[in-house]
C-alpha positions in Angstrom: 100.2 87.8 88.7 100.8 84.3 88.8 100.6 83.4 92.6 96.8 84.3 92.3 95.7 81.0 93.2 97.1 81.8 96.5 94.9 84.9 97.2 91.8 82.7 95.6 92.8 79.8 97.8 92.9 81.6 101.0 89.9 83.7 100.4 88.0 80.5 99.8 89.4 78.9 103.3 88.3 82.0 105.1 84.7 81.6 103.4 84.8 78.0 104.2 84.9 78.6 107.8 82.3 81.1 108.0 80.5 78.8 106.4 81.1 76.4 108.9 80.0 78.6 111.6 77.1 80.1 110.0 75.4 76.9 109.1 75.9 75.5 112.6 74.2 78.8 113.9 71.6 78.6 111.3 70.8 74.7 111.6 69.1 75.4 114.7 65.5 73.7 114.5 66.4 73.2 111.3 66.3 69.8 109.3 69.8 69.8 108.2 69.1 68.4 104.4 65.9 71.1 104.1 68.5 73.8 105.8 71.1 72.7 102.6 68.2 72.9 99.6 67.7 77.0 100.8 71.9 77.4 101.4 71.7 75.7 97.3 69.1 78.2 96.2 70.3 81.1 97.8 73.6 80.3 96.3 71.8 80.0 92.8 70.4 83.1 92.7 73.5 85.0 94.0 76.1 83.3 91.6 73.4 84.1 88.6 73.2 87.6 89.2 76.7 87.7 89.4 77.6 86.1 86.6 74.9 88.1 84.7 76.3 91.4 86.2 79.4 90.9 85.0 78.6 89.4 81.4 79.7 86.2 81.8 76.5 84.4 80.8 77.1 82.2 77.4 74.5 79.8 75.9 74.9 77.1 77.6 74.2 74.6 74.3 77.8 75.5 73.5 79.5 73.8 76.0 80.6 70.3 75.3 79.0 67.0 76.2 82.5 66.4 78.3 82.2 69.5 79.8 78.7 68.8 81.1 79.8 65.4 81.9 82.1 66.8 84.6 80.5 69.5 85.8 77.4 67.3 86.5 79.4 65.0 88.2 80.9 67.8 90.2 78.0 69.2 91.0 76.8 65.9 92.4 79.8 65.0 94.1 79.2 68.8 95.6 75.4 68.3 97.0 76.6 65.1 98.2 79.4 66.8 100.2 77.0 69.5 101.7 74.4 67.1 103.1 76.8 64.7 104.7 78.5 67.9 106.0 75.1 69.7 107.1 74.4 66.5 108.6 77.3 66.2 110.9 77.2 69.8 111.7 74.2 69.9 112.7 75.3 66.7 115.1 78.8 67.3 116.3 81.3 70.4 116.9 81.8 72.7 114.1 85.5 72.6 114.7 85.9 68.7 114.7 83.8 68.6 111.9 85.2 71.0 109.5 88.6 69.4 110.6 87.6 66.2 109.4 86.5 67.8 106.4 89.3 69.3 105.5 90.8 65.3 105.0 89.5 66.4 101.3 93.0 67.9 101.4 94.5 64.0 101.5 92.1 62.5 99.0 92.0 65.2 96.5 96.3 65.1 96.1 95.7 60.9 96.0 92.9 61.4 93.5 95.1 64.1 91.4 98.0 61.4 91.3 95.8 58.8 90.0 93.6 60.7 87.6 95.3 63.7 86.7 98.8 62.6 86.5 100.0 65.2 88.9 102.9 64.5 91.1 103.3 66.5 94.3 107.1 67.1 95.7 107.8 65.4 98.8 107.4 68.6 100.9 103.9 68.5 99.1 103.2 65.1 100.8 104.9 65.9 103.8 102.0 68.7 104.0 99.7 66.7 103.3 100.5 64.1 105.8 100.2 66.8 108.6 97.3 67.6 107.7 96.3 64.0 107.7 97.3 63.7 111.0 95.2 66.2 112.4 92.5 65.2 111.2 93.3 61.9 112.8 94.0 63.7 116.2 90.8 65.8 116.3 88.4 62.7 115.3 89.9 60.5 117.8 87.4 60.8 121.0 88.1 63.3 124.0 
């Protein structure tokens, strides 16, 4: 099936906002940058018994140095992401702050221009722009 990114895509939006609304409910009394260290091991030890359960465990000495390159710096740019966003969660409106959020949408197709050479259709960027303008609408102050 080759529209499975869709499927993937949409499922990962829909766990996205519960995310959203489960760490706002769970960052109660909670420090918001302790509250993301037990969301990151909690996640560790899921995704490894996953991964083990389904046999997708390989030694990781066989991946390449470029390979660990990126995915470091992934992973980085990922715990960077989830205390800034633990942070204003634990601060603002869960809706206005996943909303903002979401202006990932904007940088990530500027970012895939520049770095990966992609080149989105003008209905792509006409998207895109909509989206940016939310974002713009829901940030601006009541």
């Amino acid at each position: 099936m080759t529209q499975t990114w869709f499927l993937w895509a949409a499922l990962a939006a829909v766990f996205a906002a519960m995310t959203a609304i489960f760490a706002k409910l769970g960052l109660v009394g909670v420090n918001s940058d302790y509250a993301t260290l037990i969301r990151t091991v909690m996640i560790l030890v899921v995704l490894g018994g996953f991964v083990a359960a389904t046999g997708k465990w390989t030694n990781p000495a066989t991946l390449s140095p470029r390979v660990w390159l990126f995915l470091g710096l992934s992973a980085l740019a990922t715990g960077a992401s989830w205390v800034c966003y633990f942070r204003a969660l634990q601060v603002g409106d869960a809706a206005q702050v996943a909303a903002v959020d979401k202006a990932s949408v904007l940088l990530v197709a500027v970012f895939a221009v520049l770095l990966l050479g992609e080149r989105p259709s003008l209905r792509d960027w006409l998207g895109i722009a909509m989206i940016a303008g939310g974002v713009l609408l829901l940030a601006l102050r009541r």
